[in-house]
VOGU-3710 file (C-alpha; in Angstrom, 3 decimals, decimal comma):
1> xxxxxxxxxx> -15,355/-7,434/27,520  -17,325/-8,075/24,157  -17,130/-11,683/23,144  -18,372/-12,223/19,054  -19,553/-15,651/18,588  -21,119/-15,013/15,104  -21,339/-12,891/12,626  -24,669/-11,101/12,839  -22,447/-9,325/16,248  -19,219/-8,859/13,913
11> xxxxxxxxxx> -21,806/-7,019/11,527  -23,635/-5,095/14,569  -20,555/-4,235/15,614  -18,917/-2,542/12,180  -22,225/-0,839/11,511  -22,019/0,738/14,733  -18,389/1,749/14,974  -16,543/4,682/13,376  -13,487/3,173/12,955  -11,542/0,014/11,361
21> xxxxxxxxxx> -10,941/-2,233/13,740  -14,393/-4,032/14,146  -14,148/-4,611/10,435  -10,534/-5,853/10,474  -11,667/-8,219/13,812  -14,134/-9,938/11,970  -11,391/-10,548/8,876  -9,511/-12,244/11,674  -12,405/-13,887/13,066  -13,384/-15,278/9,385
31> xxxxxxxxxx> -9,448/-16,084/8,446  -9,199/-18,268/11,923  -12,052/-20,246/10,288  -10,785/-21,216/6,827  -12,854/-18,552/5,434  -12,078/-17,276/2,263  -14,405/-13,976/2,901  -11,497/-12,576/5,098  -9,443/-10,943/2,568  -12,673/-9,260/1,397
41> xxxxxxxxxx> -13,815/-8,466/4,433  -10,061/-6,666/4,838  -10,228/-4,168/1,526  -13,155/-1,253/2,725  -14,081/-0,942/-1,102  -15,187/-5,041/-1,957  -16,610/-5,026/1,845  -18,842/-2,068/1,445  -20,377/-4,429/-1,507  -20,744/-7,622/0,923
51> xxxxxxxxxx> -23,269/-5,411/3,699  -25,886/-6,039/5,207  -25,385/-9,533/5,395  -21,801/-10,529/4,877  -22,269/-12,235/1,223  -20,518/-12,995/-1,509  -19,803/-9,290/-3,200  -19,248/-10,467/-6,816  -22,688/-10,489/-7,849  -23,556/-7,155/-6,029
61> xxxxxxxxxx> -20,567/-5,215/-8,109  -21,279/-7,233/-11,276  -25,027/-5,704/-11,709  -23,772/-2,411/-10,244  -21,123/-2,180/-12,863  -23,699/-2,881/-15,696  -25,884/-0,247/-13,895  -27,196/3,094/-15,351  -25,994/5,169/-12,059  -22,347/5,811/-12,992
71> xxxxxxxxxx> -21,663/6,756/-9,632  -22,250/3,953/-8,603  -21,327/2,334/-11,663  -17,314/3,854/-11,274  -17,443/2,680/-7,435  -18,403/-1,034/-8,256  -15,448/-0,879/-11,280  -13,044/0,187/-8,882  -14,362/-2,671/-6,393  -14,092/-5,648/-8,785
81> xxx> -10,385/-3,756/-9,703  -9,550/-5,549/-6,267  -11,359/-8,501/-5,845
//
């Protein structure tokens, strides 16, 4: 049995799995701390914008939304939609 203790494994972890549920663990994991980074962490699109390091994702999608790559330009749109 895998125990996380921090947040550098929670990220290991999700980078490493194909699937959800690492991702939705650490939410948990967060939310049982009084962290407001859970809900984030629980929408795929704003999290995407939070890796590697688990930060705040506003100023990530703010200067990719101002960005000349419209590709990534629509994506970060679409992420602030839901933050």
């Amino acid at each position: 049995k895998i125990t996380m203790n921090d947040e550098s494994a929670f990220r290991k972890a999700i980078t490493e799995a194909h699937d959800d549920v690492a991702r939705l663990a650490y939410a948990d994991w967060l939310e049982g701390r009084g962290d407001p980074r859970a809900a984030w962490v629980r929408d795929d699109q704003v999290f995407a914008w939070m890796l590697p390091d688990g930060r705040d994702p506003l100023e990530a999608m703010l200067a990719a939304a101002t960005g000349d790559d419209y590709q990534r330009r629509h994506r970060a749109s679409e992420a602030l939609r839901r933050f």
